[in-house]
MIDRENLO-507700 format. One line per 4 residues: number of its first residue (from 1); their letters; for each residue x, y, z of N, C-alpha, C. Coordinates in steps of 0.1 Angstrom, whole numbers. Layout:
// residues N
NUM) A) X/Y/Z/X/Y/Z/X/Y/Z  ...
This chain:
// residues 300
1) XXXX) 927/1151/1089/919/1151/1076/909/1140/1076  895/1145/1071/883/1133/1074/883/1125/1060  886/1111/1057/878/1109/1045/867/1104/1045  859/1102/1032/848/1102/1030/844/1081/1033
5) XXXX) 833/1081/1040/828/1065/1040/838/1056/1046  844/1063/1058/857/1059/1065/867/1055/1061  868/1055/1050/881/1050/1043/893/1063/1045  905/1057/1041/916/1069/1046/924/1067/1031
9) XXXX) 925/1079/1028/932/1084/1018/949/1083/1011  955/1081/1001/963/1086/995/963/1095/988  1014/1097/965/1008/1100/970/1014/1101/970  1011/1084/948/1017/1072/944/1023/1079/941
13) XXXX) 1041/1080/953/1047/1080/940/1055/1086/942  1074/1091/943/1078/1092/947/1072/1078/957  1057/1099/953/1068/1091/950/1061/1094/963  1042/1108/958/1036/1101/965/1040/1107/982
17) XXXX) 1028/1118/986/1029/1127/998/1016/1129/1009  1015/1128/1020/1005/1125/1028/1004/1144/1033  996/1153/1035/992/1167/1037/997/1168/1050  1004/1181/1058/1008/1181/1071/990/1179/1078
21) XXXX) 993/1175/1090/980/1176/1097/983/1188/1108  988/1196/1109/992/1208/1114/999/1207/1126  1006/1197/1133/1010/1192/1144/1027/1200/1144  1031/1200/1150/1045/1203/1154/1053/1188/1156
25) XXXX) 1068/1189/1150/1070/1178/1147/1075/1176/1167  1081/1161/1165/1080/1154/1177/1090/1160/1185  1091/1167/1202/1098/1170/1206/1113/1167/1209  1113/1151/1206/1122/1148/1204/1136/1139/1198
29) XXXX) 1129/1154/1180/1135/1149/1167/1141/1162/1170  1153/1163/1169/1158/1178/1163/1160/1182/1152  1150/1187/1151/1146/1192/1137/1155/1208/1132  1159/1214/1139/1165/1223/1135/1181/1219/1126
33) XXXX) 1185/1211/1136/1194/1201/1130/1199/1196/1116  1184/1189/1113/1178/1181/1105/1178/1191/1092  1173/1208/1096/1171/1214/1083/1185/1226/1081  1197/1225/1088/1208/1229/1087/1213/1226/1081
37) XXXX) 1214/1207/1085/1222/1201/1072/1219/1195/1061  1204/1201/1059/1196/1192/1041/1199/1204/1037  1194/1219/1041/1193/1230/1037/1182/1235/1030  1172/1227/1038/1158/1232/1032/1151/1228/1044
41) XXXX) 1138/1230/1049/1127/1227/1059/1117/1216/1056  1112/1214/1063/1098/1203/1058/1087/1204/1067  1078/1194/1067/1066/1194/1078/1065/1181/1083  1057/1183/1093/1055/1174/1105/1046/1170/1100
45) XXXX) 1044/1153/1100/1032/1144/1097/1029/1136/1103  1020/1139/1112/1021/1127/1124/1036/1127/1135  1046/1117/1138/1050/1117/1145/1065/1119/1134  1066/1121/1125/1074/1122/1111/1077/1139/1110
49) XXXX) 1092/1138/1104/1095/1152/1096/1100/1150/1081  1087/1153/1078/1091/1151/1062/1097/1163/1050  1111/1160/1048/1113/1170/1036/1111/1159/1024  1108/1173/1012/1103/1169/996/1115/1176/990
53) XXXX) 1120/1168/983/1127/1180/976/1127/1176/960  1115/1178/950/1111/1177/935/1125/1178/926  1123/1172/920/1136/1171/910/1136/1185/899  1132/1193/903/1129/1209/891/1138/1208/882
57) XXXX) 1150/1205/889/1162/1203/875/1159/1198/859  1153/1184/864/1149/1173/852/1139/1176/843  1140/1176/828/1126/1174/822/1128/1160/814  1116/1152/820/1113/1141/818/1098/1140/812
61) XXXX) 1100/1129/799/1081/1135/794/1078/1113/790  1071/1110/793/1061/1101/792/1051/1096/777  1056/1093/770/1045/1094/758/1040/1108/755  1052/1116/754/1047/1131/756/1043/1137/762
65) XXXX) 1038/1136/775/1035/1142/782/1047/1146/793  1052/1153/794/1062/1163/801/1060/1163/816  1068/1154/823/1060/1152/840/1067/1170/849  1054/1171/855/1056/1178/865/1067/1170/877
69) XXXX) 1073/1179/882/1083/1173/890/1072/1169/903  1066/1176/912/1058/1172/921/1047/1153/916  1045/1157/902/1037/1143/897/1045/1133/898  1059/1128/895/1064/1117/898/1080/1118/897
73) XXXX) 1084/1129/900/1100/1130/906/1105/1135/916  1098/1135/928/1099/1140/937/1106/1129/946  1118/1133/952/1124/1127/963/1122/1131/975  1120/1123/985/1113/1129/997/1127/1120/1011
77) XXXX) 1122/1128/1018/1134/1118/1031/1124/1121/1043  1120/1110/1051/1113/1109/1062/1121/1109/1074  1121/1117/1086/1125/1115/1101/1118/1113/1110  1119/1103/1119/1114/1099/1130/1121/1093/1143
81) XXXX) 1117/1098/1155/1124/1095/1165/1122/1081/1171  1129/1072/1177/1128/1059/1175/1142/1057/1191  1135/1055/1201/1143/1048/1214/1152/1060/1215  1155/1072/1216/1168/1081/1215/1174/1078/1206
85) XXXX) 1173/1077/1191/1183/1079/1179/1171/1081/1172  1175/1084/1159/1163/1091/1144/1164/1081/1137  1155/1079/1129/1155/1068/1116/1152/1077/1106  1159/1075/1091/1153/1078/1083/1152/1071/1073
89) XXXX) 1142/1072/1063/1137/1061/1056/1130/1073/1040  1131/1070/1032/1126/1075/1017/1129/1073/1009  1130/1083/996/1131/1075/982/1143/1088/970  1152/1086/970/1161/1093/956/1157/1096/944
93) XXXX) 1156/1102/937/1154/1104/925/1165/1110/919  1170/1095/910/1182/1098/904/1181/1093/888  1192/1100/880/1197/1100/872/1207/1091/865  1203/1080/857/1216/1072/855/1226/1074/864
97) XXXX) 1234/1087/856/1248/1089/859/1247/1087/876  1239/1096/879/1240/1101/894/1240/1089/906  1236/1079/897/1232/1063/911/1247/1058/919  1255/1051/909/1269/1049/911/1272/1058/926
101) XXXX) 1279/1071/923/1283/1080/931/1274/1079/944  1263/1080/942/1251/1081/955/1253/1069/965  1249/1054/955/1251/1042/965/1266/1044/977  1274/1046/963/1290/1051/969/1289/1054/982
105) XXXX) 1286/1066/988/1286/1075/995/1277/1074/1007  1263/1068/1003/1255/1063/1010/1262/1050/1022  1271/1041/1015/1274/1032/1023/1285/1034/1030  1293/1048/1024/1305/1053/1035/1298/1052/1047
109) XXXX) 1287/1063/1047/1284/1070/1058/1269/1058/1064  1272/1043/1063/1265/1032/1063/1250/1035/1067  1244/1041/1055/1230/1039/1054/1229/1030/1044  1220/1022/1045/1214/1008/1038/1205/1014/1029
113) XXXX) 1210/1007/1013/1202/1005/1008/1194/997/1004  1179/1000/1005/1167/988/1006/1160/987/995  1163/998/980/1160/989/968/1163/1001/959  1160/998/952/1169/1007/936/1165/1005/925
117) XXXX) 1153/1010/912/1147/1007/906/1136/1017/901  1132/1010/885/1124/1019/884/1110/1023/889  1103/1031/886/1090/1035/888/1082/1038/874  1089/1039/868/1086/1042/850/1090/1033/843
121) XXXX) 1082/1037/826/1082/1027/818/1090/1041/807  1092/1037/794/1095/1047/787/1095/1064/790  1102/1064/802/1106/1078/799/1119/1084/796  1118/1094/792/1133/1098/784/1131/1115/788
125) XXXX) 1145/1114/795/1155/1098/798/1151/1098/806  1162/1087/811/1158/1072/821/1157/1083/838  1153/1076/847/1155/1083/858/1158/1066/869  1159/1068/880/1160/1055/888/1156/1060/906
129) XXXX) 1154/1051/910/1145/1055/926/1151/1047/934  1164/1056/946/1167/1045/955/1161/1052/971  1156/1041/977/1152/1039/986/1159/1036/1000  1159/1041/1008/1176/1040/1019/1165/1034/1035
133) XXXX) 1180/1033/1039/1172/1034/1058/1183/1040/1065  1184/1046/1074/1193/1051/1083/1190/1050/1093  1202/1050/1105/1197/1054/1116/1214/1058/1127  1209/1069/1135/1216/1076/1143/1210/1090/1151
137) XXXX) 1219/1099/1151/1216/1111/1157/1212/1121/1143  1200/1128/1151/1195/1132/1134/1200/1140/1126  1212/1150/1135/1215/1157/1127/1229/1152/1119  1232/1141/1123/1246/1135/1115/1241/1126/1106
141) XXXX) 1222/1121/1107/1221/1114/1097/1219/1124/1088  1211/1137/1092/1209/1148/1077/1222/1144/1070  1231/1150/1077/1244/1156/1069/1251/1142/1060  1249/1131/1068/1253/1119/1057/1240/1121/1041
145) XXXX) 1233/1122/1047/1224/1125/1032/1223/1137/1026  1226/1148/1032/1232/1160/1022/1246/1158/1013  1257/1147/1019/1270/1146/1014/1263/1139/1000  1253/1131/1003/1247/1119/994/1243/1131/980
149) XXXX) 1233/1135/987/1224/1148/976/1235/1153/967  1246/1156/975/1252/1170/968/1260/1163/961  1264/1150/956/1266/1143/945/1255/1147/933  1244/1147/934/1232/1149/921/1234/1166/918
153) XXXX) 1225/1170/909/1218/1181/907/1205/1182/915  1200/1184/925/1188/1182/925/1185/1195/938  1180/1205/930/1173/1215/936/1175/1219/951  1176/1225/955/1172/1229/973/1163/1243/972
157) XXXX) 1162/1252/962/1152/1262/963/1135/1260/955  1129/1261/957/1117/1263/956/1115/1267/938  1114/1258/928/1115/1263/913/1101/1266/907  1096/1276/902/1085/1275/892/1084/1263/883
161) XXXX) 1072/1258/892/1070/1245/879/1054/1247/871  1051/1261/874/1039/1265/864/1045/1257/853  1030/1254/846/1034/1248/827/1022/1253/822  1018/1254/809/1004/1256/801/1002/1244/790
165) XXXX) 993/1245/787/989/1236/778/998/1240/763  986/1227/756/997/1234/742/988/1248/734  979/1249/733/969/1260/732/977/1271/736  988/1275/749/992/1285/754/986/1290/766
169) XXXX) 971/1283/769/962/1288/783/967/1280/794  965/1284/808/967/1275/820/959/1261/818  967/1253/818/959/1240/821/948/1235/832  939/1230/828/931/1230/838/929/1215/840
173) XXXX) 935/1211/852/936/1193/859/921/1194/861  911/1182/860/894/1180/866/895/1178/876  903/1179/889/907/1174/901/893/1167/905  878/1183/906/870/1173/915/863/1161/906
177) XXXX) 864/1162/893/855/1152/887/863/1135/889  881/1141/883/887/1123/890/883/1119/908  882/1131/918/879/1126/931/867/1122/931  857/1123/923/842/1117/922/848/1104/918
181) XXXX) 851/1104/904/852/1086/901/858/1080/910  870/1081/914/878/1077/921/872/1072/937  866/1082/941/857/1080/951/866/1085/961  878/1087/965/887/1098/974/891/1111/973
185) XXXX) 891/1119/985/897/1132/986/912/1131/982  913/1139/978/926/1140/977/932/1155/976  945/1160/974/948/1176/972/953/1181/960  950/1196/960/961/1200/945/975/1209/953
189) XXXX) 986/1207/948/994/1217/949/1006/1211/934  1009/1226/933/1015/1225/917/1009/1220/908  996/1219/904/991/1216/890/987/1197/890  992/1193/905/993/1178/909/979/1174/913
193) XXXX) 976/1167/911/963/1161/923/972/1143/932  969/1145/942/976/1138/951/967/1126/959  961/1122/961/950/1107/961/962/1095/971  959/1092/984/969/1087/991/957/1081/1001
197) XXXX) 963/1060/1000/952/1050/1004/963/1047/1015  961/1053/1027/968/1042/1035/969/1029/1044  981/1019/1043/978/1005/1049/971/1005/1060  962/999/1062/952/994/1073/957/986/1086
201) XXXX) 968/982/1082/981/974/1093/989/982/1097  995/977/1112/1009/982/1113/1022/979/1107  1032/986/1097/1036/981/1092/1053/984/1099  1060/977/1098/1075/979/1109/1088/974/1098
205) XXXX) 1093/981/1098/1109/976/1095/1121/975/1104  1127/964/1109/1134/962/1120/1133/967/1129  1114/963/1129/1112/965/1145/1104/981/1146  1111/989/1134/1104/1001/1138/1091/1005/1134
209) XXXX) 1079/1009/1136/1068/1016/1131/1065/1021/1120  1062/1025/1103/1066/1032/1098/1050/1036/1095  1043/1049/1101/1032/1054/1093/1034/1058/1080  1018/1060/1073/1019/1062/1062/1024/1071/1056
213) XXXX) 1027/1081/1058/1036/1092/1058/1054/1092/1054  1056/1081/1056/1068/1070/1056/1067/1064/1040  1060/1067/1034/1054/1056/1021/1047/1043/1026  1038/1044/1032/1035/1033/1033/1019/1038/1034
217) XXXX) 1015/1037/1020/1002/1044/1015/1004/1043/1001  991/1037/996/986/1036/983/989/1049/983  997/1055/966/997/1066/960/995/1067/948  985/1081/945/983/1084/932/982/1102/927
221) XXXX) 990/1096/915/991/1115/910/984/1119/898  979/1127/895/975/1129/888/975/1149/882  980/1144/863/984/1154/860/977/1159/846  975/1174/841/969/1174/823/978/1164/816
225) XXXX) 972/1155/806/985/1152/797/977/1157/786  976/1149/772/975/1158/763/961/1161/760  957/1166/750/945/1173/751/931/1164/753  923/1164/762/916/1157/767/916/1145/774
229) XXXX) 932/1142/779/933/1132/784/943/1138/802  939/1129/809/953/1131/818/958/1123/818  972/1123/828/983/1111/831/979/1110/847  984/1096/848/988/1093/860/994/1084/867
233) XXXX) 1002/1086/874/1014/1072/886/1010/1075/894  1019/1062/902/1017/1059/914/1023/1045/919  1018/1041/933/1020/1031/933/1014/1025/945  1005/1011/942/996/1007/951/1004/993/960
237) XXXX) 1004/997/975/1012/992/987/1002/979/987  1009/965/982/1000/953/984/1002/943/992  993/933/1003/1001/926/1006/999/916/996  1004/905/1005/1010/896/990/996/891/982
241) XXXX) 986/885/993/974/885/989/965/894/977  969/908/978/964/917/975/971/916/955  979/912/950/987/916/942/981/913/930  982/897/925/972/895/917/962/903/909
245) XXXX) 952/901/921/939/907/917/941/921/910  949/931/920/950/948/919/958/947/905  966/940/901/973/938/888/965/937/877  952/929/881/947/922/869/934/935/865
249) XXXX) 929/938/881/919/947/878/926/964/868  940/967/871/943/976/864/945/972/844  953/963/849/954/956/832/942/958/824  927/952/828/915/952/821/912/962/818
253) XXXX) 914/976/829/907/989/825/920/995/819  927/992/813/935/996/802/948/1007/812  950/1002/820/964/1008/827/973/1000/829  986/1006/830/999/1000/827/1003/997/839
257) XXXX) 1006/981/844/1019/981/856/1030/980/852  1041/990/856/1053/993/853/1066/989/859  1060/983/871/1071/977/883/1060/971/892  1068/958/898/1066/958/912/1077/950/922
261) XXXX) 1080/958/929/1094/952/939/1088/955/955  1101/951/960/1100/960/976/1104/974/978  1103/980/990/1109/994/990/1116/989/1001  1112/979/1011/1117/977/1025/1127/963/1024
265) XXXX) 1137/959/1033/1141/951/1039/1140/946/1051  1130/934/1056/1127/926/1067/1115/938/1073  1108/941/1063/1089/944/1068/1086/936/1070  1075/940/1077/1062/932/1081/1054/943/1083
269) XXXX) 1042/938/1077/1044/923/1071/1049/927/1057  1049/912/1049/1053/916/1033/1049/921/1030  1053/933/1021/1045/942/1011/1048/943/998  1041/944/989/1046/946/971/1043/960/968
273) XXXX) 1055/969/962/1048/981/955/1044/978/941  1031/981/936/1033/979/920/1030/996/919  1037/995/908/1036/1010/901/1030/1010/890  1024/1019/883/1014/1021/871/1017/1033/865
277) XXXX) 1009/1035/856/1013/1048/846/997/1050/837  989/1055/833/980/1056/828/979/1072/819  974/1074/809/972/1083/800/960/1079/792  949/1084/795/937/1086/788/927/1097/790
281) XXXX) 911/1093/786/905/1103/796/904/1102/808  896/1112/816/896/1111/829/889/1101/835  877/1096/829/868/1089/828/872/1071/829  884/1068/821/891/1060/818/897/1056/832
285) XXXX) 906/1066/829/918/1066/843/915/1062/852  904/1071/862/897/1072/873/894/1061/876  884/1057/872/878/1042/871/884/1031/869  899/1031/861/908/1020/864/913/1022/875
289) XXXX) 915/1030/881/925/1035/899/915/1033/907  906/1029/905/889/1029/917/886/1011/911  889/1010/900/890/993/902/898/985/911  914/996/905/923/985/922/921/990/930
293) XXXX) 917/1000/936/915/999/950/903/990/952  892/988/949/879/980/951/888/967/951  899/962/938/901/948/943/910/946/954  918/956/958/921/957/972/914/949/983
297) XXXX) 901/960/982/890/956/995/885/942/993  886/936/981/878/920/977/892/913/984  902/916/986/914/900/990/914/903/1005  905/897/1014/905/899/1027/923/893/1035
């Protein structure tokens, strides 16, 4: 995928998703494995097998606005092959109740968790984001994380997440007018626009690699919220240098930071996720998400 003035795209969020580049995954990830015991397929990204699996179950709404599950409930799990064993590394999307039980289960089958927290500000109800690492033979890590899953509610078939406005017509997202302000390509699928800035470093967790595809890429979603305005999350990957400024520049143009933690244990280098939330016009929005990235590029 080319972006525009060499810059490389985000994705925020989940949670926040990088587009297959049409490759076949790595020959040796066993991927068949991998989708026997999640019980669903994914795509190859780069040297990664990524499954998504959207939270369809949940309705979660934001200052009213009713999130698409693709816009910021989407749990994703990344695989990668690493020395002869798989790593996997992604993000939960859970439910109060459902955290307890998950960590539970997660540390029978000793996958680490590397953070737990929110991504949101008032929404109702609550939701929570845990973030894991694993590693073994890939098909016994699926199945530790299917034991994990099948503690939640959380989807394995493919749900209509059409919505309409309040009018009763299809909603119509301005996709290309926010990729103008914004100044990035980005994609639509489900009613989403998807905008993903990836780190310019290599970035490793105990040692391992993790492309952007892994989360490690500025992300941003963008959805209709109410009438003449959109919504939007995400969450911009900072180094420590970087945090400040991207904080301050979102604050001024009237967007909310809603978190910022780690997602990793013992990266490199250090990284901060901050997460945001915005609801205005598009005009607004845009232009606050094209300020932090610009103060990005100012903290050398």
């Amino acid at each position: 995928m080319a972006f525009p003035m060499g810059l490389r795209v985000l994705g925020l969020g989940v949670l926040f998703l990088l587009p297959s580049v049409g490759r076949a995954a790595d020959p040796q990830l066993n991927t068949d494995a991998i989708e026997k015991a999640i019980g669903k397929s994914g795509q190859a990204q780069e040297e990664v097998y990524k499954i998504s699996l959207p939270r369809t179950d949940l309705s979660i709404s934001v200052e009213g606005v009713r999130l698409r599950p693709t816009f910021a409930l989407g749990s994703w799990i990344a695989f990668k092959p690493m020395m002869g064993k798989t790593i996997a590394h992604g993000d939960l999307v859970l439910t109060e109740e459902e955290v307890g039980s998950v960590v539970r289960q997660l540390d029978q089958d000793g996958i680490k968790l590397t953070a737990l927290h929110n991504h949101l500000i008032r929404e109702s109800p609550k939701v929570m984001y845990l973030h894991f690492w694993a590693e073994g033979e890939a098909g016994q890590v699926a199945i530790s994380l299917r034991r994990a899953l099948a503690l939640t509610k959380t989807p394995f078939e493919k749900a209509n997440v059409a919505q309409t406005d309040q009018s009763g017509g299809e909603e119509h997202l301005p996709a290309e007018r926010i990729q103008e302000l914004v100044g990035r390509k980005g994609t639509v699928k489900d009613g989403v626009l998807s905008i993903v800035v990836p780190r310019p470093e290599t970035v490793t967790m105990s040692k391992v690699e993790l492309p952007p595809s892994m989360g490690m890429a500025t992300a941003m979603s963008f959805q209709v919220g109410a009438t003449g305005k959109v919504a939007a999350t995400g969450d911009f990957v900072l180094a420590v240098h970087e945090v400040s400024g991207v904080a301050s520049a979102l604050v001024r143009h009237g967007l909310q930071v809603t978190a910022l933690h780690n997602h990793l244990v013992h990266g490199s280098p250090e990284l901060y996720f901050m997460h945001f939330w915005a609801h205005d016009t598009v005009y607004s929005v845009a232009n606050g998400l094209r300020a932090g990235i610009d103060a990005m590029k100012r903290n050398p």
